[in-house]
N, C-alpha and C positions, 0 to 999 in steps of 0.2 A: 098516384101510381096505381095504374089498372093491379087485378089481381093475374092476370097470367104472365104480366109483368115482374112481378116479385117473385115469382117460380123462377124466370129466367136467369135471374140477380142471382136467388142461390142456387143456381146449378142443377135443381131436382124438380120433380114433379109434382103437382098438386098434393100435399097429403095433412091427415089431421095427429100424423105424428111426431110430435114435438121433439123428442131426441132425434128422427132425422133432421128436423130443423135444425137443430142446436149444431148437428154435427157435419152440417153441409155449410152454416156461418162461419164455425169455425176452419174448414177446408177454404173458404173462398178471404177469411181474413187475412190469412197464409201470405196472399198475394197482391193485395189490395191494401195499400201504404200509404196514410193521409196524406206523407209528406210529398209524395209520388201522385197521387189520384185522389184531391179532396174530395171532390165530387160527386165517384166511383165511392167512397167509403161511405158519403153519406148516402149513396143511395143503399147500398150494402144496410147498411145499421137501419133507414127506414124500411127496409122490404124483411129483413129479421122479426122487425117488432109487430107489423102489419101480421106477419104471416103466423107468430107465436101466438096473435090473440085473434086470430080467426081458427086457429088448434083448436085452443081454449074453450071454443063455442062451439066445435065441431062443424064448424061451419067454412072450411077451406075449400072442398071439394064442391059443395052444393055453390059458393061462391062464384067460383072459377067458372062455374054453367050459365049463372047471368050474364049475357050481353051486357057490354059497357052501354050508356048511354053518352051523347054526344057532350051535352054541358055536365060542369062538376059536378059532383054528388054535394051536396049539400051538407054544413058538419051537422055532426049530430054529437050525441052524450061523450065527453072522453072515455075513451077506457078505465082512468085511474079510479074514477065514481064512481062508475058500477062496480067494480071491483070491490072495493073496500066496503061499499053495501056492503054486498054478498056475505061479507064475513063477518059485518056485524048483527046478521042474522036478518036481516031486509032483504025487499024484493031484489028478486034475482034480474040481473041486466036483459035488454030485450036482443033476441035472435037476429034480428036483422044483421046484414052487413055493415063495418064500420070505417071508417078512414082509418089508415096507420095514424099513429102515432107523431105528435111532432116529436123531434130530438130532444124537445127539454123534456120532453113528459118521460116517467120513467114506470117499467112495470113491475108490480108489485107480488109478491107468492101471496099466497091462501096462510093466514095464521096459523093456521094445523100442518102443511107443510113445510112452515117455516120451523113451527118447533120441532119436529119429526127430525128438516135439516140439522138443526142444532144438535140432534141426539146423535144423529148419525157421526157428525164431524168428533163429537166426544169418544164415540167408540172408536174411532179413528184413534184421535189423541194417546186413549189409552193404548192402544195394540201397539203404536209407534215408543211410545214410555216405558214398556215393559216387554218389549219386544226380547226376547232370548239367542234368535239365529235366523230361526226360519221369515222369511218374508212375505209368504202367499197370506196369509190373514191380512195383512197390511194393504197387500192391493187388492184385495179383495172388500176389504170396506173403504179403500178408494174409491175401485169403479159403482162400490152400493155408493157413495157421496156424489159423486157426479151423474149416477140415474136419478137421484130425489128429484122427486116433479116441481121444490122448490127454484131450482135452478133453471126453470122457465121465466123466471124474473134475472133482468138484467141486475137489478143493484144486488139480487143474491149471488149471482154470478162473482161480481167484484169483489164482494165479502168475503165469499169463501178461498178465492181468491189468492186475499191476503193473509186466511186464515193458513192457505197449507204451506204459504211461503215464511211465517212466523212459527210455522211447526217444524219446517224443513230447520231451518235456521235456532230453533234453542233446542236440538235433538241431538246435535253428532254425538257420532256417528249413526245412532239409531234410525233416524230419518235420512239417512241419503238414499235409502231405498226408493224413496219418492222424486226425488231429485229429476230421475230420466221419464218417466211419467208424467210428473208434472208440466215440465217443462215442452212435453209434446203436447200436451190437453191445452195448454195454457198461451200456445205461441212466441213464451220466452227467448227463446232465441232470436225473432225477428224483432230486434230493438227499435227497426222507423216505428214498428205500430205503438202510438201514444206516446205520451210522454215518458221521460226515464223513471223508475220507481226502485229507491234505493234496495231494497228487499228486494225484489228480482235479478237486482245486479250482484246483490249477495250469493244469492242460488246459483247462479252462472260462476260465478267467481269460486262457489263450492266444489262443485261440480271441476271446473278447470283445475283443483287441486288434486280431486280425486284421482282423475286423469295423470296428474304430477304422481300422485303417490303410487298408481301402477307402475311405471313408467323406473321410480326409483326402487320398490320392492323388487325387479328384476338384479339377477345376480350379476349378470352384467352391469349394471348404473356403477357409475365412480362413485355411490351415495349409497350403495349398497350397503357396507361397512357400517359407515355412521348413522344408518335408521334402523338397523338392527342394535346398537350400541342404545340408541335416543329411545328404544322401544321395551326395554328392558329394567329394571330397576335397581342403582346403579348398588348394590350387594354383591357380597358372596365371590368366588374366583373368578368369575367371569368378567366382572365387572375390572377386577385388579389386571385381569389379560388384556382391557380393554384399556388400560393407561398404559401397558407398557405395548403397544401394536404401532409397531412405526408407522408414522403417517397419521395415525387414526384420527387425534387430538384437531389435528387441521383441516382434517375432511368433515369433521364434526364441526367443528365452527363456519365451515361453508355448505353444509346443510342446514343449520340455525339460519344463516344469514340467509340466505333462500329461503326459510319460513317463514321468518321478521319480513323481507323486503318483496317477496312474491307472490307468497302462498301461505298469507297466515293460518288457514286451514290447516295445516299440516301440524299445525303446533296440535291440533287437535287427535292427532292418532298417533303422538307423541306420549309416553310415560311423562305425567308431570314431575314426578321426583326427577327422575332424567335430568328433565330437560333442565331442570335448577339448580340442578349438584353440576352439569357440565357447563352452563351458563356462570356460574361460581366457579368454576377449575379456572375456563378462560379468560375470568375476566383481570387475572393479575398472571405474571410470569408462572411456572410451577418446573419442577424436575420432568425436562422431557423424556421422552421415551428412549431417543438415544441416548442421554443422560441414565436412566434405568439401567440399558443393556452396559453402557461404561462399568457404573457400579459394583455391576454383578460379571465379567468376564475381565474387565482388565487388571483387580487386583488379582486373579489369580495367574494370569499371566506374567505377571510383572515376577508374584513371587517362584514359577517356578523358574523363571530365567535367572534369578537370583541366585538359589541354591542350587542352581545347576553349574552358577560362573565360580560362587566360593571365594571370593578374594581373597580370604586368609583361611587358609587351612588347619590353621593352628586353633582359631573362635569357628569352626563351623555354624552357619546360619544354618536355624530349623524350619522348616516348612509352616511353620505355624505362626510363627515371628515373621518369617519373611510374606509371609499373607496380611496379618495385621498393620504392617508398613506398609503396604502396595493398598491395602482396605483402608487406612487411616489416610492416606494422603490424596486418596482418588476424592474420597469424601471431602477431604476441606475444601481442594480445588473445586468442586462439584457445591460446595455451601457457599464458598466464596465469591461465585458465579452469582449464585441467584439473589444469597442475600444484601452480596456489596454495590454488584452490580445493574442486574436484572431488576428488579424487584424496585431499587431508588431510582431507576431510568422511570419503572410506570410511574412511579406516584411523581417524579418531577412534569411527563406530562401530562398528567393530571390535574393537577393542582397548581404547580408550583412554576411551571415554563411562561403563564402569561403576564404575573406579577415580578418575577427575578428582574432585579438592576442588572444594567450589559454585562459588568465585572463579571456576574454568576452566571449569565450566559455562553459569552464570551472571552473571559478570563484566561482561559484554558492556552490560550494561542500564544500569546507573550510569555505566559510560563512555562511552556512548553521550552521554546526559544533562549530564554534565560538560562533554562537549565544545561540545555546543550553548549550553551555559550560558557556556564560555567565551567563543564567538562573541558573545552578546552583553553580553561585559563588557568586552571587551580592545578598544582601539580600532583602527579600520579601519584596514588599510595592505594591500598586494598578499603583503609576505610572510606575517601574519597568514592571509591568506582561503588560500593556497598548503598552510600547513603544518596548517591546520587545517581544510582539505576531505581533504590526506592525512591524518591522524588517524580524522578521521568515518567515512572508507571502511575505512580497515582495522580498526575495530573494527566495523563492518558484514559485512567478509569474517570477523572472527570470532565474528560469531554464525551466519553461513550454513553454518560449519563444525561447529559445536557444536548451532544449532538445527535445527529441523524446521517446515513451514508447515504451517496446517491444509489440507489437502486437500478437504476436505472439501465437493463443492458448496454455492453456496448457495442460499438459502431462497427460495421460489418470489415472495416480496412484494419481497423484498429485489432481487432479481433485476430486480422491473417495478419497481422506484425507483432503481436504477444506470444510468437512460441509455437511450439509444435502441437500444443494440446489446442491453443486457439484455432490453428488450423484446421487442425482435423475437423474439429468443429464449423469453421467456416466452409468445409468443404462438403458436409452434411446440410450447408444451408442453415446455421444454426448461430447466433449469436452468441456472445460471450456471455455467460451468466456475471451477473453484478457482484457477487462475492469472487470469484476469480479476476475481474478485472481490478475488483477493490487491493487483491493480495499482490498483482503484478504492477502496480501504478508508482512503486517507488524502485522496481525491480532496475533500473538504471543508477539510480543512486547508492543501492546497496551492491552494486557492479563498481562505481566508482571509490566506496570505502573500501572495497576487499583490494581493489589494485594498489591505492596507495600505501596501505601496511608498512610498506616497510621503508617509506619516506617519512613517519611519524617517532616522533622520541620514543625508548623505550616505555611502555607501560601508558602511553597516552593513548594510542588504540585500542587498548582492552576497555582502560575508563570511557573513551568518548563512545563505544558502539552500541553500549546499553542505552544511554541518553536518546543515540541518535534514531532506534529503532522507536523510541519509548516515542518520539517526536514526529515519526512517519506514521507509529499507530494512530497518534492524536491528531493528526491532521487528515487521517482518512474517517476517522468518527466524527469527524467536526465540521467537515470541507464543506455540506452544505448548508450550514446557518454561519458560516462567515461569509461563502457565495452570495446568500440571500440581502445579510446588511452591506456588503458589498453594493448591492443593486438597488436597494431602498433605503438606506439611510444615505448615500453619497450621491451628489447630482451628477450629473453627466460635466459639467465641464471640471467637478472637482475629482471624479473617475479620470480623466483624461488630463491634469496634471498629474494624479497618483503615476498613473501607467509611464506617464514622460519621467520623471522621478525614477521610476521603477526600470525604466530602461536604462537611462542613464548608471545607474548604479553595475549594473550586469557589464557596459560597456567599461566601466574605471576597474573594474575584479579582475580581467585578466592582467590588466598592467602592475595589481597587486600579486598576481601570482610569481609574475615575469621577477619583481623584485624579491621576494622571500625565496626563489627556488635555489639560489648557491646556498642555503644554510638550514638547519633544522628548527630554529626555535620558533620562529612564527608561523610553522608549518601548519600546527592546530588551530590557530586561527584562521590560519589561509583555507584550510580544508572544511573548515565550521561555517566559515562567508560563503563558501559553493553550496552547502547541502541548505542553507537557509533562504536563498536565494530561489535556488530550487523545490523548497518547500513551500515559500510564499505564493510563485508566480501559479499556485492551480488553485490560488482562490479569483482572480480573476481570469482564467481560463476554463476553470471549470464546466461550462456548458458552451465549450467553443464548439465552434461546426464548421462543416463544407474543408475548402482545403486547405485554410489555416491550421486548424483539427490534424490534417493528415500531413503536412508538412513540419511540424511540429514534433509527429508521431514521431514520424521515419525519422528527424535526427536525434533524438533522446534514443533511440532503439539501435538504428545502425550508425550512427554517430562513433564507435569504436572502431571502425575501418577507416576513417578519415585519423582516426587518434591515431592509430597504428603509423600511419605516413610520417604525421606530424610528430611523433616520438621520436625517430630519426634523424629529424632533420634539425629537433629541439636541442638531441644530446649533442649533435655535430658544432653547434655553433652557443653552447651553453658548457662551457669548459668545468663551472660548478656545480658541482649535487648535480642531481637527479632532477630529468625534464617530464616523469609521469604523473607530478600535480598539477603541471602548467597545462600540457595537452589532455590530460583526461578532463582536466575544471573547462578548457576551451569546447571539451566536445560537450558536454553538459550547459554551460552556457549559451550555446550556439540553440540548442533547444528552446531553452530559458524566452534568449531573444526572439526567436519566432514564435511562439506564445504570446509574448509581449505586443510586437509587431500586429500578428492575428488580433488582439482583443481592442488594442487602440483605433485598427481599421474599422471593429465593428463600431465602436463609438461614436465614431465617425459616419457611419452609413445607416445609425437607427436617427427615424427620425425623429425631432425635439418635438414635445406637446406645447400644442398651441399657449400662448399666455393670454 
C-alpha cells in the first residue's frame, strides 16, 4: 500500500501526529463493518499501523514526498525488532521507509510508556473508587488515559480496553460516569465491529438500565412509588406508610420482577436491606394493605352503628365494648384469612401440590357434593343446618387451598349478558374482570334456589342453602384443576362416553321432576339433582368457546322468560302441587344440555394424535 494511499483510507492528511491518527481510525472504524466490508477493514487496520509507525519515525510526511517506484519495495526489518531493540537499550531502528505491517504482526509501546500507561489507568481507578459527587477528575484522567503515547500500540489499545470495561462494570454506581465516554471512544455501540465481548455487552446493558432508571425516577412512571419505597431503608414511619399504601406491595413486586428479569442493574441503585426485607414480605401471603385499612376503620364503624341501634335499652352497649367486639372479630376474620387459608395455599404450592395423591388434590369435589346431598336427606333440625354449613365451608376452604380459579377475563358477549354492571363495562370496551365473572357464574342457580322456597318442607331450605353456597364456592376455587384432569388424565373417547352419560342423565331429571312435583317429600332431592347437575356440567365446559359458549350463556341467563311461559301452562295441566320446580329445573337444564351438546361437539372436531 503506497503511502498517499493510507492517507486516503484514513480520511486525513499526511501527518506525524499520532492522536490525529488514532482519532481518524477510530472516525472511519465507525463505518467500516468486517461483516459488511472484509476487505475495506483490512485495508483500514493495515494503513493505521503503516501510518502509526511512520509517526513514530517521524518519517510520514518526508515519506509521502518519495515517488512510489514501479516494482515492490522490497521487505525490509519488521517493525516489532527494531522496536523492542530500542528499549532494550540497542541500536536505534534505521530512518528509512518501511512496509506496513502485516495483520498478524502486532505494535508494541515503549516500556516507559507502558508503565507511565499503567499509572495513569491506576489514578483513574482510584478517582472512580473514591469518587464523592463531582465527576470532572474522572474524566479528566480519562482523556490524560487515552492521550498516553502508550496507546499508539494496538495490543495497548485492547488492554486498556478491557481495563475500563472491568472498571466500568465492578464500580456502580461510581463508574457509570464512564459509561457514555467510553462507549463513544471505544465504538461500543456498533456490535458488527468484532466479535461479541461479554463485558462490552455488559456496559451497554448498564447503560440501558440507567436509561430505565431515569425513565422510572420520573413522577409520572407507574414505578415511581415502588423505587422510592426499594430506595429507602425499610425503618421508621415511612417505611410502616409504605405497607399500609394501597397498591404499593404490587407495584413493588413488578419493579423487583423488572430488575430480576430486565435490568439487573437496577438492583444496584436499589437499598439492599430494601430490597430483602421486601423480597421476604412477598415471598409468602402477609396482611394486605386493604386488610390494614379494614382493621383500623371498620371496627370502629361497626361499633358506632352498634350503640347507636341499642337493642336493649335496659343493658346499654358502651362505646368501648362495642369497639372491642367489631376489634376482636375483624381481627379473627382477618387471622383466619391468612393463617387458615392464605398462607397453607402458599406452602401447598410449594411444596406439597407436586407430591399430593388425587384424594388431596382433588378430594374436595365429591365432598363437596356428599355434603349437599346430605342436606337434603337428613331431616331439618338447627344442629343439622350448624354442623353441616361447618362441613360445606371447610371443605370449601379446602379446595381454595388446593385449587386455583380461572382468571381469566371473560368473553366480550358473555360480559353484556352478566347484568347491568357487565354492560356498562362492555360498552367502555372493557372486559369482565375475572373476579366478577367468578362471583356471577352461579348467579342462575342461586336465582333458581330463592324461587323454589317455598316448594321445600319447612326448615329444609334454611339447612340445604348453606351447603349449597358452601358448594358453588368450592367449585369456583377448584374448577380449574378438575378442568385440567378432566383434559389429561381421561382420553378423548373416555371424555366422550363421560359427556354421553352426562347427557343422558340431564335428559332422565326432568321426568324426575315431572314425578315428585304433586308432593313435598322428594322435593330436596329433586331440587339437590338440578343444582349438582348444574355444578358438574362447568368442569367439562369450562373453557368452551365460539357459540356453543354463547348459546349456553343466553339460556342459563334468559332461560327465566321461557320459565315464566312454561309455569302456566305446567300449573294448567298439573292439577298437584306446585309446577315451579319442574319449569325452573327445565330452564336450568336446558342450559345444562347445551353445554353438554357444545363440549361433546368439540370432542368430536379436535383432532386425535397420531398413533
Amino acid at each position: 500500500m503506497s503511502g498517499g494511499s493510507i492517507w486516503a483510507v484514513l480520511g486525513i492528511a499526511q501527518t506525524n501526529d499520532r492522536t490525529e491518527i488514532r482519532r481518524a481510525y477510530s472516525r472511519r472504524l465507525k463505518v467500516t463493518h468486517p461483516e459488511d466490508d472484509a476487505e475495506g477493514f483490512k485495508a483500514l487496520r493495515e494503513a493505521y499501523e503503516h501510518a502509526m509507525a511512520l509517526a513514530a519515525r517521524g518519517a510520514a510526511i518526508q515519506q509521502a514526498q518519495v515517488p512510489e517506484p514501479a516494482p515492490a519495495p522490497e521487505p525490509v526489518e519488521s517493525v516489532r525488532e527494531p522496536e523492542l531493540a530500542a528499549a532494550d537499550g540497542q541500536a536505534a531502528p534505521r530512518a528509512e521507509p518501511e512496509p506496513a505491517p502485516q495483520p498478524a504482526q502486532v505494535l508494541w509501546a515503549d516500556q516507559g510508556d507502558a508503565e507511565r500507561h499503567r499509572l495513569t489507568f491506576r489514578r483513574l481507578q482510584t478517582l472512580v473508587e473514591t469518587r464523592t459527587g463531582d465527576p470532572a477528575p474522572v474524566l479528566e484522567a480519562f482523556e490524560a488515559l487515552l492521550a498516553s503515547p502508550a496507546m499508539d500500540s494496538v495490543s495497548v489499545q485492547e488492554q486498556t480496553e478491557v481495563w475500563i470495561m472491568f472498571l466500568i462494570l465492578n464500580n456502580p454506581p461510581l463508574g457509570d460516569v464512564l459509561i457514555e465516554p467510553a462507549i463513544e471512544r471505544f465504538g461500543w455501540d456498533h456490535s458488527q465491529i468484532g466479535p461479541r465481548f461479554q463485558p462490552r455487552d455488559a456496559v451497554l446493558a448498564r447503560r440501558e438500565d440507567l436509561r430505565a432508571l431515569e425513565a422510572i425516577k420520573r413522577t409520572t412512571s407507574p414505578h415511581h412509588r415502588a423505587f422510592v419505597a426499594l430506595t429507602r431503608k425499610p425503618k421508621g414511619w415511612k417505611h410502616w406508610l409504605d405497607r399500609a399504601t394501597l397498591g404499593l406491595p404490587d407495584e413493588i413486586a413488578a419493579l423487583l420482577q423488572i430488575a430480576h428479569n430486565q435490568h439487573r442493574g437496577l438492583l444496584l441503585d436499589f437499598d439492599p436491606e430494601a430490597v430483602v426485607w421486601w423480597q421476604a414480605y412477598l415471598s409468602k401471603p402477609q396482611f394486605s394493605p386493604a386488610a390494614i385499612w379494614t382493621a383500623a376503620i371498620a371496627p370502629a364503624v361497626a361499633a358506632a352503628s352498634l350503640v347507636q341501634s341499642q337493642i336493649t335499652p335496659e343493658t346499654p352497649l358502651g362505646l368501648i365494648e362495642a369497639y372491642g367486639a367489631a376489634l376482636a372479630g375483624t381481627l379473627g376474620i382477618l387471622a383466619a384469612w391468612l393463617y387458615a387459608l392464605a398462607r397453607p395455599q402458599a406452602r401447598w404450592r410449594e411444596t406439597w401440590r407436586w407430591s399430593a395423591p388425587i384424594w388431596a388434590k382433588l378430594g374436595w369435589a365429591p365432598a363437596s357434593l356428599s355434603v349437599l346431598a346430605l342436606a337434603a336427606l337428613i331431616p331439618p333440625s338447627p344442629i343439622a343446618t350448624i354442623a353441616l354449613a361447618v362441613l360445606g365451608f371447610g371443605v370449601a376452604a379446602w379446595a381454595y387451598i388446593t385449587g386455583w380459579v380461572d382468571q381469566r377475563p371473560a368473553r366480550r358477549l358473555a360480559s353484556w349478558i352478566s347484568g347491568p354492571v357487565a354492560m356498562v363495562l362492555y360498552l367502555f370496551g372493557r372486559d369482565m374482570p375475572w373476579r366478577m365473572r367468578a362471583l356471577l357464574s352461579f348467579a342462575p342457580l342461586a336465582l333458581f334456589w330463592r324461587l323454589i322456597a317455598k316448594d321445600l318442607p319447612t326448615g329444609a331450605w334454611g339447612q340445604m342453602t348453606l351447603p349449597l353456597a358452601a358448594a358453588a364456592a368450592t367449585f369456583v376455587f377448584g374448577c380449574e384443576p378438575l378442568a385440567e384432569a378432566w383434559h389429561r388424565d381421561l382420553t378423548p373417547p373416555a371424555r366422550r362416553i363421560a359427556l354421553a352419560a352426562f347427557g343422558l342423565a340431564v335428559a332422565l331429571t326432568p321426568l324426575v321432576l315431572w314425578w315428585v312435583a304433586p308432593g313435598p317429600a322428594l322435593t330436596p332431592a329433586a331440587a339437590t339433582l338440578v343444582a349438582i347437575l348444574v355444578l358438574l356440567h362447568k368442569v367439562p365446559t369450562a373453557h368452551l368457546e365460539g357459540r356453543a359458549y354463547a348459546i349456553r350463556d343466553l339460556l342459563m341467563r334468559f332461560g327465566w322468560i321461557v320459565w315464566t311461559a312454561l309455569l302456566a301452562i305446567a300449573t294448567e295441566y298439573l292439577r298437584q302441587g306446585d309446577a315451579t320446580l319442574l319449569t325452573a329445573g327445565l330452564w336450568l337444564l336446558t342450559g345444562v344440555a347445551a353445554g353438554i351438546a357444545g363440549a361433546l361437539r368439540a370432542e368430536r372436531l379436535t383432532p386425535q394424535p397420531a398413533r
